[in-house]
Residue frames as qw, qx, qy, qz and C-alpha x, y, z in Angstrom:
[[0.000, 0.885, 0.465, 0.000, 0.00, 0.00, 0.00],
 [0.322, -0.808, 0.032, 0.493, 2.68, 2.41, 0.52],
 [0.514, -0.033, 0.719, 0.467, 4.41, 1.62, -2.69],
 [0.148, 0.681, 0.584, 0.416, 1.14, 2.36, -4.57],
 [0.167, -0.891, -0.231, 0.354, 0.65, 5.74, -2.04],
 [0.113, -0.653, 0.359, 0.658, 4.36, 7.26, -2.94],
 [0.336, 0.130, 0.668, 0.651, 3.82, 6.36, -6.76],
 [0.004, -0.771, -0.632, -0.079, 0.37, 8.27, -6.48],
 [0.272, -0.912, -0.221, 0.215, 2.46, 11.09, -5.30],
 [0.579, -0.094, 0.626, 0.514, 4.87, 10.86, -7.57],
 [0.239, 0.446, 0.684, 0.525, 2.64, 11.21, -10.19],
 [0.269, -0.802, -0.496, 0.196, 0.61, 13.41, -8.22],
 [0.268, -0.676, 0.309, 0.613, 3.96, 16.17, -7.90],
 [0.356, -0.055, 0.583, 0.728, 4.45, 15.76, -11.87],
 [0.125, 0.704, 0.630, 0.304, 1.05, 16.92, -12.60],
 [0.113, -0.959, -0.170, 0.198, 1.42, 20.24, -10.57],
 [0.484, -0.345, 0.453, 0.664, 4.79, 20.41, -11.87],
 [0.215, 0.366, 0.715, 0.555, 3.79, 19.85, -15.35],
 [0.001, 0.862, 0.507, 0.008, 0.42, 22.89, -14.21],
 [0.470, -0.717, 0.138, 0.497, 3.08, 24.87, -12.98],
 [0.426, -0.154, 0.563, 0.692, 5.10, 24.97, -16.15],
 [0.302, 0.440, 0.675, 0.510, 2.01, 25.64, -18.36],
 [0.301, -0.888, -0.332, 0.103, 0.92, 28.26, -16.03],
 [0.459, -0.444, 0.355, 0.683, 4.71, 29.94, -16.48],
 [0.253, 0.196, 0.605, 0.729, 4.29, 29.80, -20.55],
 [0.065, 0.817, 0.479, 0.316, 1.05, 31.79, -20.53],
 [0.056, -0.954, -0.174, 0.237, 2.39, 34.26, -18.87],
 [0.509, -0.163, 0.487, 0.691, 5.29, 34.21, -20.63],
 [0.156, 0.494, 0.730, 0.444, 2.87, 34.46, -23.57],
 [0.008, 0.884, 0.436, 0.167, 0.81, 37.35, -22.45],
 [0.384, -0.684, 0.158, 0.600, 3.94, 39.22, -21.38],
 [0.333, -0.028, 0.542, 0.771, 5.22, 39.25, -24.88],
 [0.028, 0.712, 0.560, 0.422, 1.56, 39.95, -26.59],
 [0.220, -0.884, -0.412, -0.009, 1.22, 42.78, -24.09],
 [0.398, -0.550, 0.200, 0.706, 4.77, 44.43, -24.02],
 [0.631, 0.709, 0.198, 0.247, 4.98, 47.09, -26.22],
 [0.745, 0.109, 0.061, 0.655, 8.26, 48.75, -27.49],
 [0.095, 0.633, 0.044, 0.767, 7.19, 52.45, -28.55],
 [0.253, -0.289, -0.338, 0.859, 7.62, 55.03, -25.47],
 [0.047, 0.867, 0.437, 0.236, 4.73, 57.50, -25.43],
 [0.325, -0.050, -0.269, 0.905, 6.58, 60.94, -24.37],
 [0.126, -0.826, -0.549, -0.034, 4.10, 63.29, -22.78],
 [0.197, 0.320, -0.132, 0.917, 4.89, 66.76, -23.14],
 [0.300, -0.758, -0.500, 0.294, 3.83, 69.13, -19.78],
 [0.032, 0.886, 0.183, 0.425, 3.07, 72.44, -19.83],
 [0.341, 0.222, -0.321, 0.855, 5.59, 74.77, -18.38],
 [0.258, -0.838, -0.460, 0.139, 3.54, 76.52, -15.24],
 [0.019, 0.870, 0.064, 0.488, 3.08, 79.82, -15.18],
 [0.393, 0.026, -0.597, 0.699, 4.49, 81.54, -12.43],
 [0.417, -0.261, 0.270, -0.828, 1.56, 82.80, -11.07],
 [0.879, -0.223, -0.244, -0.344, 0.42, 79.09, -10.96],
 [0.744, 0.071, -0.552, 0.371, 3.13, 78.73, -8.63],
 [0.005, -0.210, 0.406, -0.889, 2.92, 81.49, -6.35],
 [0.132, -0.428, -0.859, 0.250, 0.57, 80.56, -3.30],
 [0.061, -0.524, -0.313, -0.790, -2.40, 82.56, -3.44],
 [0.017, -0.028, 0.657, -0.753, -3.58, 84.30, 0.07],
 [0.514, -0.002, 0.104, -0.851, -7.09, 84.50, -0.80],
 [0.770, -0.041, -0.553, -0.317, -7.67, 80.98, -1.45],
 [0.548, -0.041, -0.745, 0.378, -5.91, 79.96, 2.08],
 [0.251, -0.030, 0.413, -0.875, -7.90, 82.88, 4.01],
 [0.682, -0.146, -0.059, -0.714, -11.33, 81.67, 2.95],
 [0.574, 0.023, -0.804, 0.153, -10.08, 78.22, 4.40],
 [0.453, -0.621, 0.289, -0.570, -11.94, 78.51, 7.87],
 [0.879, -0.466, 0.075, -0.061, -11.66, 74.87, 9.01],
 [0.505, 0.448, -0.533, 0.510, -7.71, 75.03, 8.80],
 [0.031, 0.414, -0.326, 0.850, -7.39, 73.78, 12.10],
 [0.452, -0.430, 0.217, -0.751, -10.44, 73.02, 13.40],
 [0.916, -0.193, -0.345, -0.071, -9.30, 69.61, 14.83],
 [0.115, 0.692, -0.443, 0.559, -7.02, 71.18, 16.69],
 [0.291, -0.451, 0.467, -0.703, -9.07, 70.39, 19.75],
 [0.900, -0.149, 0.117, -0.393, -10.19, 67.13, 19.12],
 [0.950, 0.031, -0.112, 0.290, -6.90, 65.30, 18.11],
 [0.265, -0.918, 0.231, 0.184, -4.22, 66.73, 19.92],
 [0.528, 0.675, -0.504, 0.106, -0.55, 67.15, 18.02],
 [0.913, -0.326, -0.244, 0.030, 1.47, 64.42, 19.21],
 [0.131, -0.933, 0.336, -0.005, 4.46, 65.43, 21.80],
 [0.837, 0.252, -0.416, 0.253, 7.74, 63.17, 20.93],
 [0.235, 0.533, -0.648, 0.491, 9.40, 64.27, 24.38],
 [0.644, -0.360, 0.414, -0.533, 7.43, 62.65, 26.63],
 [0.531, 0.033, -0.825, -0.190, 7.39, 58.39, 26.61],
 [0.603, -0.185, 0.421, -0.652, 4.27, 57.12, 28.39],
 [0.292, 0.203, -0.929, -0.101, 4.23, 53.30, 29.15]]
C-alpha cells in the first residue's frame, strides 16, 4: 500500500509540476503579446508663475484650517508614556 501511495504522489507532484510549467508559458505568452516597445513621451506644460505662487485669498477663505485642533491633539515626541 505504501508503494502504490508514494507512486500516487509521484505522479501526483508531476502533474502540478507539469500545471506549474504551463501556467509559467502563458504568462510568458501574455507578457510578450502585451509588451509594447514604442515610449509615449508626454509633453507638460511649463507653469506659469503665477500658478506657482501661493495665493492668500484661497488659504484665508479656508476657515476649518485647524479646526481639529481640539479634538486630536498634536502628538508630543518628548514625553514616553508606558
Amino acid at each position: 500500500a505504501t508503494t502504490l501511495r508514494t507512486q500516487w504522489q509521484t505522479k501526483q507532484n508531476y502533474i502540478w509540476l507539469a500545471f506549474g510549467g504551463v501556467c509559467l508559458f502563458g504568462a510568458l505568452v501574455f507578457w510578450a503579446i502585451t509588451d509594447q516597445e514604442t515610449v509615449v513621451d508626454v509633453d507638460k506644460k511649463a507653469e506659469s508663475e503665477v500658478e506657482l505662487q501661493i495665493q492668500p485669498e484661497k488659504v484665508a477663505t479656508t476657515a476649518h484650517l485647524g479646526s481639529f485642533i481640539d479634538e486630536v491633539k498634536p502628538l508630543d515626541m518628548t514625553t514616553r508614556v508606558v
